[in-house]
C-alpha positions as CSV (number, residue, x, y, z in Angstrom):
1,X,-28.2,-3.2,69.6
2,X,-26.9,-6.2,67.8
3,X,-25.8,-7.0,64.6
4,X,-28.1,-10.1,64.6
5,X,-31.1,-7.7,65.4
6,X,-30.1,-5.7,61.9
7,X,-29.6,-8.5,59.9
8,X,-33.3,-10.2,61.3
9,X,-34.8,-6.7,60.5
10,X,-33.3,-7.2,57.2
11,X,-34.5,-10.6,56.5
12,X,-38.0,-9.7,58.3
13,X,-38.7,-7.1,56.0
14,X,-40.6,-7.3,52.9
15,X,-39.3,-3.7,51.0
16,X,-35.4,-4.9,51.0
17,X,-34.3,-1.4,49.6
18,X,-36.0,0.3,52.2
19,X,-34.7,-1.6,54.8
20,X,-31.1,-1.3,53.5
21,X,-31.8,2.7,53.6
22,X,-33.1,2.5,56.8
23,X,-30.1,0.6,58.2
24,X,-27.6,3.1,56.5
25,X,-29.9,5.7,58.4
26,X,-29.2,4.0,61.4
27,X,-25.7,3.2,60.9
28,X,-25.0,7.0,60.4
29,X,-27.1,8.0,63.9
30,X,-24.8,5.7,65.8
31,X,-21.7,7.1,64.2
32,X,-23.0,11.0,64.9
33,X,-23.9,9.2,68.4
34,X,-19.7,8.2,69.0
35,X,-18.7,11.3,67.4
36,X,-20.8,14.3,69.9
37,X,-20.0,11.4,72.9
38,X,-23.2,9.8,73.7
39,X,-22.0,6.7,72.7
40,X,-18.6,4.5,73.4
41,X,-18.8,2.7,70.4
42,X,-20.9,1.8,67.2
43,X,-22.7,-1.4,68.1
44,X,-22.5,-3.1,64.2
45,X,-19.8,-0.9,62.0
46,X,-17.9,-3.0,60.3
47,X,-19.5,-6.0,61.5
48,X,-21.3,-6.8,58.6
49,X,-21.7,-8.3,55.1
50,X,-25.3,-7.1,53.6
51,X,-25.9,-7.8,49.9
52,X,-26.5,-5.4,48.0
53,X,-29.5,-4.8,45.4
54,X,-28.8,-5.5,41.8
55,X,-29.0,-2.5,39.5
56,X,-32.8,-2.2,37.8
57,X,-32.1,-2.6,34.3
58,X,-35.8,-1.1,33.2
59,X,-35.2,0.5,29.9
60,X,-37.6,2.9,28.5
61,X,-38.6,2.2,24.8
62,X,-38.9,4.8,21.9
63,X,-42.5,3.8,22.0
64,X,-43.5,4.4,25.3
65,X,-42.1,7.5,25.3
66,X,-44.4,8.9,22.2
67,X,-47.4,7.1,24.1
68,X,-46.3,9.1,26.9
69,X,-46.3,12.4,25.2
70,X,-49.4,11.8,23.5
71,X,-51.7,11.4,26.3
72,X,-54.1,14.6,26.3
73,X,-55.6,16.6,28.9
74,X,-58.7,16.1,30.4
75,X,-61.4,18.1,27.8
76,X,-62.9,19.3,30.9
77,X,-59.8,21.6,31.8
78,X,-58.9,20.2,35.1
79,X,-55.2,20.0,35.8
80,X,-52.4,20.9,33.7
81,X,-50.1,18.5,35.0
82,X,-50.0,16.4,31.6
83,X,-48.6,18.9,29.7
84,X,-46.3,19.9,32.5
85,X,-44.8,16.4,32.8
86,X,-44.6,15.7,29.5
87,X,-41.9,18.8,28.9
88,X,-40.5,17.7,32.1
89,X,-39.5,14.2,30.1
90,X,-38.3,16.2,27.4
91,X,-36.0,18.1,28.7
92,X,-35.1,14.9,31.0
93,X,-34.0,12.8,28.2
94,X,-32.1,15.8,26.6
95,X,-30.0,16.9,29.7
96,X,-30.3,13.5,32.0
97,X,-30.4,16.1,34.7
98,X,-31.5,14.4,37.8
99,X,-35.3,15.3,39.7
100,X,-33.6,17.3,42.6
101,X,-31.4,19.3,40.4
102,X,-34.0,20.2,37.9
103,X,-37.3,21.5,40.1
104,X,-34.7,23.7,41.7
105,X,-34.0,25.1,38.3
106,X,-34.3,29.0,38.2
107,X,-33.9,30.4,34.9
108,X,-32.9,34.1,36.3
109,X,-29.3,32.5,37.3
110,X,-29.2,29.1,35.9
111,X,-30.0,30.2,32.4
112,X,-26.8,31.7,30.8
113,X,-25.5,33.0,27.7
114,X,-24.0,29.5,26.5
115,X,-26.4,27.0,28.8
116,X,-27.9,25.9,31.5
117,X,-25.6,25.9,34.5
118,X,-26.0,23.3,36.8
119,X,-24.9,22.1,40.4
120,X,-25.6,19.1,41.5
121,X,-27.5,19.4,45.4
122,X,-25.2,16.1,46.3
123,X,-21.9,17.3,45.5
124,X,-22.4,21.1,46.2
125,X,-20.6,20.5,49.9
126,X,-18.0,17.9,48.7
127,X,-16.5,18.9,44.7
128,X,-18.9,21.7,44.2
129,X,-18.7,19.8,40.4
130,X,-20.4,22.1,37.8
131,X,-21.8,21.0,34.7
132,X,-23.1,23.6,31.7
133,X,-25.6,22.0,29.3
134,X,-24.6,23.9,26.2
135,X,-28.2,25.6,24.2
136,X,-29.2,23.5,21.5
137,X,-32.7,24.7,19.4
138,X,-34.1,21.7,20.8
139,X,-33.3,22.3,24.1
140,X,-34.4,26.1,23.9
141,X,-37.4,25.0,22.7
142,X,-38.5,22.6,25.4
143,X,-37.4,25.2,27.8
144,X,-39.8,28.0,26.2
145,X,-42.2,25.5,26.4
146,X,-41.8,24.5,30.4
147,X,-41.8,28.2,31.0
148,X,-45.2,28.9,28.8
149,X,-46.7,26.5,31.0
150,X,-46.0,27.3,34.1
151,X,-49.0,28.3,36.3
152,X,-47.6,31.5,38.0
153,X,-44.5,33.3,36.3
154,X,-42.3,32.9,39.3
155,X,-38.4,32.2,39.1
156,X,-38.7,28.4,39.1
157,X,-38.7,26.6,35.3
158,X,-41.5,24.2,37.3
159,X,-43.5,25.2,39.8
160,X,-46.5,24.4,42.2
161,X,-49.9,26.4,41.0
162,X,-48.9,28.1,43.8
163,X,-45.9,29.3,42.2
164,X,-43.6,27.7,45.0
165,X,-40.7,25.3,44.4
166,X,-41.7,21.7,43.8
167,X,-38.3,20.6,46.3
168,X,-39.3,21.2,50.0
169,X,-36.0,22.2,50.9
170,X,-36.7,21.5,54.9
171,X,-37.8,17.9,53.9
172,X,-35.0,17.8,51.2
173,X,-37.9,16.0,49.1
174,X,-40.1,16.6,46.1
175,X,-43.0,14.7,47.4
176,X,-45.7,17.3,45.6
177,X,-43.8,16.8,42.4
178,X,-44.0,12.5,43.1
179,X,-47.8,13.1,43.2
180,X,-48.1,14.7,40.4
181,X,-46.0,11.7,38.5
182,X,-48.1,9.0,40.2
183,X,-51.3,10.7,38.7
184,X,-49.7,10.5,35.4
185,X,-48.7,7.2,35.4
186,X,-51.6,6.2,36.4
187,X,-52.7,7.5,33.4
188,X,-50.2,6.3,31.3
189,X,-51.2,3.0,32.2
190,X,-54.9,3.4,32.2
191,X,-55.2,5.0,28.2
192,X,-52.0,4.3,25.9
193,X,-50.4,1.1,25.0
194,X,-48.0,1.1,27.8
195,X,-47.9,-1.3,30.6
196,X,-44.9,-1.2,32.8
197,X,-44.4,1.9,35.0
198,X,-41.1,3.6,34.7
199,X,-39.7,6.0,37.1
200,X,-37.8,9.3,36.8
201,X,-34.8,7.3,37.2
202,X,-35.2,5.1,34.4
203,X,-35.8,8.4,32.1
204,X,-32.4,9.5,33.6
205,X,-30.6,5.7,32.8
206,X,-32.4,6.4,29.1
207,X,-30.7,9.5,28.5
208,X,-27.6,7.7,29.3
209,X,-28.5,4.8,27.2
210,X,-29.0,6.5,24.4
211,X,-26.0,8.5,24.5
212,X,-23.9,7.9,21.5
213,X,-20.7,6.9,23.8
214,X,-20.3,6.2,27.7
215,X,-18.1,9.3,28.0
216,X,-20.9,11.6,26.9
217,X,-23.4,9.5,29.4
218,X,-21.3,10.2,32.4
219,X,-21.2,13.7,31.6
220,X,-24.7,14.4,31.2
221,X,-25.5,12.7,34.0
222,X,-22.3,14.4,35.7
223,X,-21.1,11.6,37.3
224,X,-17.1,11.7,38.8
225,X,-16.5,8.3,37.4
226,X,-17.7,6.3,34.5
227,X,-18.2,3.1,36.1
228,X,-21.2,4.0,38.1
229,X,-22.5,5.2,34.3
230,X,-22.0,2.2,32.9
231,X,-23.1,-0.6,35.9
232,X,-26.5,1.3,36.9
233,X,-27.7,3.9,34.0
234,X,-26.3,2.4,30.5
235,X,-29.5,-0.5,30.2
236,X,-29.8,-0.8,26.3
237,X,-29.4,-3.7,25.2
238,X,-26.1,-4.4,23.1
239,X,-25.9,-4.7,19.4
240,X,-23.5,-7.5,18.3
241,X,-23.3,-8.9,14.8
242,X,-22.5,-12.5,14.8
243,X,-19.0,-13.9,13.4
244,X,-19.2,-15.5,9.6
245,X,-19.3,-18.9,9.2
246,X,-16.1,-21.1,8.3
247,X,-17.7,-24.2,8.3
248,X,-20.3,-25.8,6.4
């Protein structure tokens, strides 16, 4: 192993975020590889200069958002996943809560007196932060209404019609719950006025967007420093009134 062989895997590749993962995958492997001694050395640490992605700045209109919520369910009955995803994005752009952290909501021990008490999966081995999203009537309502539709009335605020967890904690994904967002989408797409698909980050970088001031964006989003706020999840565009004219 080279660094010349990463950096033509890197070029050769068409997905350049995935290959950037799948480097830091690797990278991590041969480090694991030096530390348990099957390895003398890592072959490319500190040996090279990738580029990395610029942040996505896709920011989620007002508009879309009501399109969103007023897509219907199928008359036939079907699935409820529509409504199910559509209190999912309410209480998303409320809280800013990220995907992981909220399907592995359960309301017997994260549902307090004075909020929801939350901590985040990727700092629970490092800071162990904590962050308590204080009840508001709004947010008690959308919560009422995420447990009302639940399919089974299991200790999960979403779950599988199953009534198991949408996180696979062994594959530390949520690839059930990505399904069901894809279907809507594709939905989205198909009957309402939108056009451009957004992702659960983006409803995440809204939340933080339209958060009256950066400080309360970094802690909804309970972020250790501001500056990752700012650079990847504040996208709105800003509001600047031109200077008056001195000169005619």
């Amino acid at each position: 192993m080279r660094p010349q062989l990463v950096y033509q895997f890197l070029d050769k590749s068409p997905k350049k975020v995935a290959a950037r993962r799948a480097i830091a995958v690797l990278s991590h492997a041969f480090t694991k590889a030096v530390e348990w001694g099957h390895a003398e050395r890592h072959p490319f640490l500190g040996q090279m200069r990738l580029a990395g992605s610029p942040p996505r700045d896709r920011y989620v209109e007002d508009w879309e958002i009501i399109e969103c919520l007023s897509l219907q369910r199928h008359r036939t009955g079907g699935s409820s996943g529509v409504p199910i995803v559509q209190a999912y994005i309410r209480i998303k752009l409320l809280t800013g809560i990220s995907k992981g952290d909220l399907l592995r909501l359960r309301p017997s021990t994260d549902f307090k007196d004075d909020g929801i008490h939350v901590q985040r999966r990727k700092v629970k081995k490092s800071s162990g932060k904590r962050t308590v999203y204080l009840w508001t009537p709004e947010l008690r309502e959308e919560i009422d209404r995420a447990l009302q539709l639940r399919p089974k009335k299991v200790d999960w605020l979403f779950c599988t019609r199953n009534g198991g967890s949408y996180f696979n904690e062994t594959r530390d994904d949520c690839s059930g719950w990505d399904s069901v967002w894809q279907r809507f989408m594709k939905r989205v797409l198909t009957e309402t006025k939108v056009k451009d698909s957004f992702t659960d980050h983006d409803l995440r970088a809204k939340c933080a967007s339209d958060a009256e001031t950066l400080e309360q964006a970094r802690a909804l989003l309970s972020h250790a420093d501001s500056r990752t706020t700012k650079r990847i999840y504040r996208r709105r565009p800003e509001s600047v009134l031109p200077l008056k004219a001195r000169f005619s």
